[in-house]
C-alpha positions as YAML, in Angstrom:
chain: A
units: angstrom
residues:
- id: 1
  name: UNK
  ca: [50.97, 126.26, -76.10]
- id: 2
  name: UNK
  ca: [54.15, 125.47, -74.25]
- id: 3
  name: UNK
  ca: [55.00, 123.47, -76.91]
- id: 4
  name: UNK
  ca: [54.89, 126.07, -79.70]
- id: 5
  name: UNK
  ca: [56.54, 128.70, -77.41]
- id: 6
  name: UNK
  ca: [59.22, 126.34, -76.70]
- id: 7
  name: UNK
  ca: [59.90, 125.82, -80.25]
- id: 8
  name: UNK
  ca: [59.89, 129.52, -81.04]
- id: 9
  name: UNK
  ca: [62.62, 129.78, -78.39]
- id: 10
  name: UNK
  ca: [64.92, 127.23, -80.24]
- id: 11
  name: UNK
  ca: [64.57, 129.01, -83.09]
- id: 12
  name: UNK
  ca: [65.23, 132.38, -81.98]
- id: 13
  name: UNK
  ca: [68.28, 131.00, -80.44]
- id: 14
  name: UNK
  ca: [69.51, 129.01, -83.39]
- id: 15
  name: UNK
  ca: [68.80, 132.35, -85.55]
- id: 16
  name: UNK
  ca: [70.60, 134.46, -83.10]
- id: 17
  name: UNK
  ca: [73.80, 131.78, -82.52]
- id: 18
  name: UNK
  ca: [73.56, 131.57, -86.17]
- id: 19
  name: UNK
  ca: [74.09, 134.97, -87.09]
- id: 20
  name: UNK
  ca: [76.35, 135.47, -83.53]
- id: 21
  name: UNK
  ca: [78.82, 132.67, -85.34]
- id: 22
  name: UNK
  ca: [78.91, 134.80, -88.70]
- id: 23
  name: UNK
  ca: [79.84, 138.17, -86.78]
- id: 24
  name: UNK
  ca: [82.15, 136.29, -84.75]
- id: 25
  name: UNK
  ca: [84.55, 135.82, -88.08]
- id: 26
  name: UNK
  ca: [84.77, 139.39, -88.18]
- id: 27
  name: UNK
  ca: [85.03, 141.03, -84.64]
- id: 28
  name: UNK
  ca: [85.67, 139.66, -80.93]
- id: 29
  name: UNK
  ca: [82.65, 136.91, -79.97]
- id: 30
  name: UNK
  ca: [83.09, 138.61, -76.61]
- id: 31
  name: UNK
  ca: [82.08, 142.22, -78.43]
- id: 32
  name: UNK
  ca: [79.09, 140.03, -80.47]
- id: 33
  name: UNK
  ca: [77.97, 139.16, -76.92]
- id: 34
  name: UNK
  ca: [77.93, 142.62, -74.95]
- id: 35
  name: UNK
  ca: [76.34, 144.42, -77.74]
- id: 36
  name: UNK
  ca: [73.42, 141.68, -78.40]
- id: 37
  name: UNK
  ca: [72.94, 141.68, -74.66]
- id: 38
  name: UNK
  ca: [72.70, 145.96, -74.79]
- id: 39
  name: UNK
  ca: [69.99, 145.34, -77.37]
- id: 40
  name: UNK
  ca: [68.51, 142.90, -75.31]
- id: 41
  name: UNK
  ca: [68.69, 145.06, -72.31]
- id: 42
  name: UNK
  ca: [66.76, 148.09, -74.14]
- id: 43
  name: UNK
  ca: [64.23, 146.26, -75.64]
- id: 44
  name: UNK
  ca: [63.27, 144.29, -72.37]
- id: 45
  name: UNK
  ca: [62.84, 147.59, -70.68]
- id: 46
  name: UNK
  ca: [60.71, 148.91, -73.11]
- id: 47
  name: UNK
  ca: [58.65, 145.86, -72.96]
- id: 48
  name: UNK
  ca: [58.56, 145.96, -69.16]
- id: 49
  name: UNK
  ca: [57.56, 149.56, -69.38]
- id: 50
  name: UNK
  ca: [54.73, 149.10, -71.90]
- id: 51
  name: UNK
  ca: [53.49, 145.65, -70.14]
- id: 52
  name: UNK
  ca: [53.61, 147.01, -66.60]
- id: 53
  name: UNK
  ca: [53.79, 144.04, -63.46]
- id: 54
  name: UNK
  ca: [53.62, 144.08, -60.09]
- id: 55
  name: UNK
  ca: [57.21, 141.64, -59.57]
- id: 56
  name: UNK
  ca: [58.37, 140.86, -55.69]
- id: 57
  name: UNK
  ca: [61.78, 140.79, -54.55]
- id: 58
  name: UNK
  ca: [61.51, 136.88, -54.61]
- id: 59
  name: UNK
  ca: [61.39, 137.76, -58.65]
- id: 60
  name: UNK
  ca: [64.36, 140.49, -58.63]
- id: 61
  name: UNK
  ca: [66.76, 137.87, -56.53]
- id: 62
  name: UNK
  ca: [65.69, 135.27, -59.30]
- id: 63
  name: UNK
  ca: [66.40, 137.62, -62.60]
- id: 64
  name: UNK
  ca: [69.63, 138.99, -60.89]
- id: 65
  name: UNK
  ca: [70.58, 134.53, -60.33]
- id: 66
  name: UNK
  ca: [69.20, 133.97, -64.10]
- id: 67
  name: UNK
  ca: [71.54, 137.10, -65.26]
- id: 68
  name: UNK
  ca: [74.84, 135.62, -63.65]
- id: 69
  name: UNK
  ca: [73.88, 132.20, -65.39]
- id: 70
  name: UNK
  ca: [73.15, 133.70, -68.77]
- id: 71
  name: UNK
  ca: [76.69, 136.05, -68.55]
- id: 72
  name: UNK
  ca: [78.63, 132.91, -67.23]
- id: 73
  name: UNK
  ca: [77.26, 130.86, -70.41]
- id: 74
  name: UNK
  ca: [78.08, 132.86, -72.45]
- id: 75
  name: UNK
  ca: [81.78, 133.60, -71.38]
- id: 76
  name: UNK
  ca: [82.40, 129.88, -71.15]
- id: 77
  name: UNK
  ca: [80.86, 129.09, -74.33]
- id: 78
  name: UNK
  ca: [82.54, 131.74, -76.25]
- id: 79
  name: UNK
  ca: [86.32, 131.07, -74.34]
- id: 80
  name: UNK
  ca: [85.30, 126.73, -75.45]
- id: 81
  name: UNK
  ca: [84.52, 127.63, -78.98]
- id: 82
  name: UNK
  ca: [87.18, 129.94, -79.71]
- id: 83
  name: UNK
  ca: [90.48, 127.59, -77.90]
- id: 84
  name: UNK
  ca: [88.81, 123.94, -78.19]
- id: 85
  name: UNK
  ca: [87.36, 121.44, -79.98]
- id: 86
  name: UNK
  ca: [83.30, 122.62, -80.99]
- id: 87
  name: UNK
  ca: [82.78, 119.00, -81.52]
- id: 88
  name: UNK
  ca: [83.32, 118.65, -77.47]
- id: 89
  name: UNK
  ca: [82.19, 121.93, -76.40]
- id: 90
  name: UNK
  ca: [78.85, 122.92, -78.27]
- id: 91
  name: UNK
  ca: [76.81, 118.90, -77.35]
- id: 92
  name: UNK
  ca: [77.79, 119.41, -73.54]
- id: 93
  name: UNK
  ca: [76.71, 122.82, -73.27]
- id: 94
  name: UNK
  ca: [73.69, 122.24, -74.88]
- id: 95
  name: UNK
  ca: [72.86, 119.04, -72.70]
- id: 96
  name: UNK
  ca: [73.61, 120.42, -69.53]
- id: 97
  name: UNK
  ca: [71.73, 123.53, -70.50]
- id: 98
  name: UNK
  ca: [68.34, 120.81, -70.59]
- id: 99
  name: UNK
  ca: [69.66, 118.44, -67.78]
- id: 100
  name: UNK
  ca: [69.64, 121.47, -64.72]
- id: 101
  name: UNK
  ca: [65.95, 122.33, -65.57]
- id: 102
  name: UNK
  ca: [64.68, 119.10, -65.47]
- id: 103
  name: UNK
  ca: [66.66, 117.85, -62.19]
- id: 104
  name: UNK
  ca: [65.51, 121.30, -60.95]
- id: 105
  name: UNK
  ca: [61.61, 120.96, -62.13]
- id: 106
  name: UNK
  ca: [62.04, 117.32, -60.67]
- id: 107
  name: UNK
  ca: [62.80, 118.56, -57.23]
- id: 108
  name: UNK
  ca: [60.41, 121.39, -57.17]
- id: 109
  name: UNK
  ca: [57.72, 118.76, -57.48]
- id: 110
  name: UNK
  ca: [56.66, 118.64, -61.42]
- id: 111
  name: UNK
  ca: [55.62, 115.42, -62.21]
- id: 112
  name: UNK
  ca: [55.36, 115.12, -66.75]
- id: 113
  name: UNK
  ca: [53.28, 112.25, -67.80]
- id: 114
  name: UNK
  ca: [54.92, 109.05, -68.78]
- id: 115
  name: UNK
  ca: [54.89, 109.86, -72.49]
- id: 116
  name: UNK
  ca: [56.65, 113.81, -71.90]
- id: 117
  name: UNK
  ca: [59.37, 111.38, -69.86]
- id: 118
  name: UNK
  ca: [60.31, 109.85, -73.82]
- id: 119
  name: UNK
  ca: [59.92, 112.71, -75.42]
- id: 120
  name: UNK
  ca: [62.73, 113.98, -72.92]
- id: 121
  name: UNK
  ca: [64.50, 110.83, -73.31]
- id: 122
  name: UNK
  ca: [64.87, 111.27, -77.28]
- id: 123
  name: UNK
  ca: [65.66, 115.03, -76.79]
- id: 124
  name: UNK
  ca: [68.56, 114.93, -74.99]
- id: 125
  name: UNK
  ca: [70.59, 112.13, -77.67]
- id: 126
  name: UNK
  ca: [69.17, 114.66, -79.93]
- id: 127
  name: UNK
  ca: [70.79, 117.68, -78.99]
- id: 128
  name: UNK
  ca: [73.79, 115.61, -78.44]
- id: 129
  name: UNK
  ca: [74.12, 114.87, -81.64]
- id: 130
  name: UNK
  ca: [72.87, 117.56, -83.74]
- id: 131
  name: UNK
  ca: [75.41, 119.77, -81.94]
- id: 132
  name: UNK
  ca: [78.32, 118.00, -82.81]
- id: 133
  name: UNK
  ca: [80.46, 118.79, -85.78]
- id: 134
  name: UNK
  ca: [83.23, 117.12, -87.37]
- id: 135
  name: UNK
  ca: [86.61, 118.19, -86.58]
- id: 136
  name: UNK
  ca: [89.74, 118.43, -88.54]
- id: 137
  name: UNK
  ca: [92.49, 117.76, -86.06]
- id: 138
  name: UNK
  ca: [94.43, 120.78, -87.04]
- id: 139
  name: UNK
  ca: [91.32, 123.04, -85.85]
- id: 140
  name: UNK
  ca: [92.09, 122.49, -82.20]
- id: 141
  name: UNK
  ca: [94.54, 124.76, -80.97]
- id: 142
  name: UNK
  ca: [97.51, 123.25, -79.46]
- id: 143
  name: UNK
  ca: [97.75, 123.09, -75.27]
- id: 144
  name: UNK
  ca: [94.02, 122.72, -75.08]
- id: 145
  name: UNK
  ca: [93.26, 119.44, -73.70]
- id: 146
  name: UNK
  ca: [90.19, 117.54, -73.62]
- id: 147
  name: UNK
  ca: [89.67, 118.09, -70.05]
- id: 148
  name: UNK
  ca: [89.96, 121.89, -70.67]
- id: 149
  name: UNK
  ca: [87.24, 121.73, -73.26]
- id: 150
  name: UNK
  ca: [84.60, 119.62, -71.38]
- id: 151
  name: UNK
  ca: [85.07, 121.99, -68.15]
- id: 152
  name: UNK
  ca: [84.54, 124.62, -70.81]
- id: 153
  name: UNK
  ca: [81.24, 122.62, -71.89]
- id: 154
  name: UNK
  ca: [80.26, 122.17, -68.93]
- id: 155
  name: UNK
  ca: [80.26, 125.34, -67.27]
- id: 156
  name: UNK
  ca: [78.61, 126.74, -70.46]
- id: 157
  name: UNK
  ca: [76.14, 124.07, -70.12]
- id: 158
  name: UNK
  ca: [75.46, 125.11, -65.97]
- id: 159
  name: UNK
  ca: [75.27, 129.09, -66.67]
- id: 160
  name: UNK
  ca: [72.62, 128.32, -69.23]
- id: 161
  name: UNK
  ca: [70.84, 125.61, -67.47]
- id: 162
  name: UNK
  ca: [71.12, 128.54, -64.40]
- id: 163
  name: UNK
  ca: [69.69, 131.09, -66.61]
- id: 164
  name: UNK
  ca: [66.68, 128.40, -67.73]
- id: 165
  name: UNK
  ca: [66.16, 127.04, -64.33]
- id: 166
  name: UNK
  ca: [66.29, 130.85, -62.59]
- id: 167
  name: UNK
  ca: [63.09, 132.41, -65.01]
- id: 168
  name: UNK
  ca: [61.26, 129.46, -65.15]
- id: 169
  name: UNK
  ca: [60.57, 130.58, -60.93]
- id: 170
  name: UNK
  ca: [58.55, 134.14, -62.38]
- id: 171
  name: UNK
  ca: [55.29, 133.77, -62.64]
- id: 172
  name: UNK
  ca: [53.77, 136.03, -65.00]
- id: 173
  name: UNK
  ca: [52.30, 138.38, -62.60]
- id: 174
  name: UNK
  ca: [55.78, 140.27, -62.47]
- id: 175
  name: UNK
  ca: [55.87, 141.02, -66.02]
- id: 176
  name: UNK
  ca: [59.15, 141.83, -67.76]
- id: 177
  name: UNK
  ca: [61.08, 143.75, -65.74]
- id: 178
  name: UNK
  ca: [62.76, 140.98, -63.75]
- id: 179
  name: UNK
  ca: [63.50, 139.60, -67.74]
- id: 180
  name: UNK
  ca: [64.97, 143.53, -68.31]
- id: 181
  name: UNK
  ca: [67.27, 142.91, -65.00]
- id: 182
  name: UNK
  ca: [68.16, 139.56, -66.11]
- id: 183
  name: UNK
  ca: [69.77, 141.13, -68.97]
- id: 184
  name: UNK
  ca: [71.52, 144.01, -67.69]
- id: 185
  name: UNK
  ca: [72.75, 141.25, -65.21]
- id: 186
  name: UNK
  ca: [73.87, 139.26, -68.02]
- id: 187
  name: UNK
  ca: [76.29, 141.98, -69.51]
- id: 188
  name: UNK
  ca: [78.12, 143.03, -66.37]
- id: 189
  name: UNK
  ca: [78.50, 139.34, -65.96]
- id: 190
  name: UNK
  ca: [79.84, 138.66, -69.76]
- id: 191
  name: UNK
  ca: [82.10, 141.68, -69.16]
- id: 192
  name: UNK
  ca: [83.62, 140.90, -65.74]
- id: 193
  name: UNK
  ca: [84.61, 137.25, -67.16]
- id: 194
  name: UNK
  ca: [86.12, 138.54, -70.02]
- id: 195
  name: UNK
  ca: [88.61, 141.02, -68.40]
- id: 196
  name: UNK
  ca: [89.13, 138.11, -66.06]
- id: 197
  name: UNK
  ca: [90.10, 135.70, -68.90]
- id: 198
  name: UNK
  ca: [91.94, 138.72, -70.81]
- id: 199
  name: UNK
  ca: [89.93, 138.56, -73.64]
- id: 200
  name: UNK
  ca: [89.08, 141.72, -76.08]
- id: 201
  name: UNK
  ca: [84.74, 142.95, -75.50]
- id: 202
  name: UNK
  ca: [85.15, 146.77, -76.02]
- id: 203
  name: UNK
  ca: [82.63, 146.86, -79.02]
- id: 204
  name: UNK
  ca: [84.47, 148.49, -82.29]
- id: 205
  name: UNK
  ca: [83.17, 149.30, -86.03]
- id: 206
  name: UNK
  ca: [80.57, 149.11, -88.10]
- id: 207
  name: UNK
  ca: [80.57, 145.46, -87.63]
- id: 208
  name: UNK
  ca: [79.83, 144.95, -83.48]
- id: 209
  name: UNK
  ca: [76.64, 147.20, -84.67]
- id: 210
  name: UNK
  ca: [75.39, 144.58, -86.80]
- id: 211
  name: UNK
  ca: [75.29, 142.53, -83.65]
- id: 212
  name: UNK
  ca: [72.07, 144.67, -82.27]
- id: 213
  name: UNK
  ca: [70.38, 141.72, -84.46]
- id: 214
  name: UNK
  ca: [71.58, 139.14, -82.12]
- id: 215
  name: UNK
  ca: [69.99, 141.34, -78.90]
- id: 216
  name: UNK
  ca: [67.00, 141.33, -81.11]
- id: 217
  name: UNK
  ca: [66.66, 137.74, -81.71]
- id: 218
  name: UNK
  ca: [68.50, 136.59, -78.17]
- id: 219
  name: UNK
  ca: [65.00, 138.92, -76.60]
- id: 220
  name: UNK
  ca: [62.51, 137.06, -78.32]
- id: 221
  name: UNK
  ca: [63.68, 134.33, -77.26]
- id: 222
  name: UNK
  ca: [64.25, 135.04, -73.92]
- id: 223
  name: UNK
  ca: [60.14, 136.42, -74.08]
- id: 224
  name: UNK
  ca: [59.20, 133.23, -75.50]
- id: 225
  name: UNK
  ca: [60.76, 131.12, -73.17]
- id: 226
  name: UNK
  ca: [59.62, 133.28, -69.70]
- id: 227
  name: UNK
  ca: [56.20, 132.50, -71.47]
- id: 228
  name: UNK
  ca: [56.49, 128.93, -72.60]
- id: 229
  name: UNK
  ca: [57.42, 128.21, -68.36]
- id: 230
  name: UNK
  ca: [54.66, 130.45, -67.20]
- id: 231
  name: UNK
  ca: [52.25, 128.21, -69.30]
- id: 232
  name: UNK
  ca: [53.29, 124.94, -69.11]
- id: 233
  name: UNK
  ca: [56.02, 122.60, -67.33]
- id: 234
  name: UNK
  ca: [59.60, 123.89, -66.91]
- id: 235
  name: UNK
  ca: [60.79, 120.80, -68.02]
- id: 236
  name: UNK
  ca: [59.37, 120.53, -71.50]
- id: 237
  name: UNK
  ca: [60.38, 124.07, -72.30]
- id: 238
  name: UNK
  ca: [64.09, 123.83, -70.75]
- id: 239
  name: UNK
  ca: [64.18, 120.18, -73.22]
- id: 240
  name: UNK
  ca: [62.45, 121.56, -76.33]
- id: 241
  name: UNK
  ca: [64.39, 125.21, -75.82]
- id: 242
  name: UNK
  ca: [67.72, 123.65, -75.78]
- id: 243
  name: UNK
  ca: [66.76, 122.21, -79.20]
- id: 244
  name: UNK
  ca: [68.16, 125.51, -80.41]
- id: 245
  name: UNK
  ca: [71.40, 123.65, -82.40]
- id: 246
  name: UNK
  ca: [69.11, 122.30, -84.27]
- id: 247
  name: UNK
  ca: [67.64, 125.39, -86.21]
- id: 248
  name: UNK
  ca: [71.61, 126.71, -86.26]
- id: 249
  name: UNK
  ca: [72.42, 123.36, -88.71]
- id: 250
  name: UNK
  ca: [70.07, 123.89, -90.81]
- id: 251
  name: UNK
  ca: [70.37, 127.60, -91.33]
- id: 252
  name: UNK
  ca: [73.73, 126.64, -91.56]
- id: 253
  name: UNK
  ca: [72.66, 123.94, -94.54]
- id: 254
  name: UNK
  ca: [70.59, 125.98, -96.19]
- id: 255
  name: UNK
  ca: [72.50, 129.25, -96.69]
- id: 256
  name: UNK
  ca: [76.07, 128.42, -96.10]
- id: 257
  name: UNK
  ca: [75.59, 124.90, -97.85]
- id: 258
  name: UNK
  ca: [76.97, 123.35, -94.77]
- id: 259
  name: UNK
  ca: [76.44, 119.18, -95.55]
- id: 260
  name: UNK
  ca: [74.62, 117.80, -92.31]
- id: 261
  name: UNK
  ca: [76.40, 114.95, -90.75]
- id: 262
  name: UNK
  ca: [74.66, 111.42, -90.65]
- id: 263
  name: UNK
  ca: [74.82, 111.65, -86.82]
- id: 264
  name: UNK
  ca: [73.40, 115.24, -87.45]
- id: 265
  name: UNK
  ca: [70.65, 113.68, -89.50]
- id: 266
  name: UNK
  ca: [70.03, 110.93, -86.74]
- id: 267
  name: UNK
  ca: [69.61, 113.57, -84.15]
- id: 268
  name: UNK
  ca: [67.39, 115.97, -86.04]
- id: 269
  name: UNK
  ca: [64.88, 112.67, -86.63]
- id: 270
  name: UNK
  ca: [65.07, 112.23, -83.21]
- id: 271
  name: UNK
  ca: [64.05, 115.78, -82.21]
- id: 272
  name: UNK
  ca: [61.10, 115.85, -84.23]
- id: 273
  name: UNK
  ca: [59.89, 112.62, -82.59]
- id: 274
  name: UNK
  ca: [60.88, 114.44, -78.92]
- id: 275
  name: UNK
  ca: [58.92, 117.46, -79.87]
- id: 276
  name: UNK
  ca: [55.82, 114.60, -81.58]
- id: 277
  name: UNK
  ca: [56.33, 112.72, -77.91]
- id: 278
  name: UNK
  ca: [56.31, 116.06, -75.47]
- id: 279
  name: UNK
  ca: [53.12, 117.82, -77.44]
- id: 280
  name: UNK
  ca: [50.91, 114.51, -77.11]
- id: 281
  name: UNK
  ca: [51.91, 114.21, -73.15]
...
């Protein structure tokens, strides 16, 4: 079941990133991001209110830590893909975003069989590479150095990996409403960096309300991956969840008639023998 939970929560997230991108043209990325993570917000309370729990404070610290992380990624990301290079910023994000879980799962004392440990090992080349995109040189805005970019990466990558690492520590007794906090959490967090980095979120037109989609998708995926950790290993669903470039590609390819890169291809054939390699352990 983790497995197919796991897998849900990639695509969510590549359907949600995928439409995020596509608003993004149009209107700030920062505005894309605070009203998706309103939507979010509403819709996890409602949940939390119809499900009921019984969370401890041990779960409120954890949402409030798994909010920061999810705000932080997303201010990073959106500041990397907007000034740098995607090529740089997108593959380290994503990686990090499955390396923290697992070093974190690792030290709590999980121990995935022998075969899950290869399925892990193909996953994280795979993201790698299905996240990166070819460049033209002119689409890298001048002053922004490659260091910039992979601190950019990076920090988008440790928010994440936060935000991952922080839910996979509810158990399911608490229900949603640590999830509902996580989100609120998330939007002070996305707001506070931008005003801090100067960079436009006020939510204007008819536009930033298309983005309610994004909240919509960005919750079930959230749901699916609170689940997919409260039923099986936090290290197979951190590595199968940050699949999520993956499904973004080939939305990408199949509506937009993006062509897939051979080191695209490479890396999608090596996800689906991650995911083959994780279900059998």
């Amino acid at each position: 079941m983790v497995v197919v939970l796991s897998l849900g929560c990639a695509l969510a997230y590549g359907l949600s990133d995928f439409i995020g991108g596509l608003l993004s043209r149009r209107i700030s990325p920062w505005a894309v991001a605070v009203v998706g993570q309103t939507a979010a917000t509403v819709l996890t309370l409602a949940l939390a209110l119809a499900v009921g729990g019984q969370p401890t404070a041990g779960d409120w610290a954890w949402s409030v830590l798994a909010g920061v992380g999810s705000g932080a990624g997303a201010a990073f990301l959106y500041r990397g893909l907007g000034a740098g290079s995607m090529s740089v910023v997108a593959p380290v994000s994503a990686l990090f975003a499955a390396l923290v879980p697992v070093g974190v799962a690792v030290l709590t004392g999980e121990r995935p069989a022998t075969v899950t440990w290869l399925g892990v090992a193909c996953a994280l080349p795979a993201i790698w590479l299905v996240s990166r995109v070819d460049d033209h040189p002119d689409a890298v805005p001048a002053g922004r150095g490659r260091g910039a970019e992979l601190v950019d990466g990076l920090l988008a990558g440790l928010g994440f990996g936060i935000l991952f690492s922080a839910l996979g520590q509810v158990p399911q007794s608490a229900g949603f409403g640590p999830l509902a906090l996580t989100q609120a959490v998330g939007i002070v967090a996305t707001i506070a960096l931008a005003v801090a980095l100067g960079a436009s979120w006020v939510p204007r037109g008819r536009v930033a309300g298309q983005a309610v989609i994004v909240g919509v998708l960005g919750t079930g995926a959230t749901v699916l991956f609170l689940l997919a950790t409260q039923t099986g290993l936090l290290t197979v669903a951190a590595v199968l969840a940050s699949l999520y470039p993956a499904s973004t590609v080939l939305l990408a390819a199949l509506t937009l008639h993006e062509r897939i890169g051979r080191g695209q291809g490479i890396g999608l054939a090596l996800a689906a023998v991650a995911v083959g390699l994780v279900a059998a352990g």
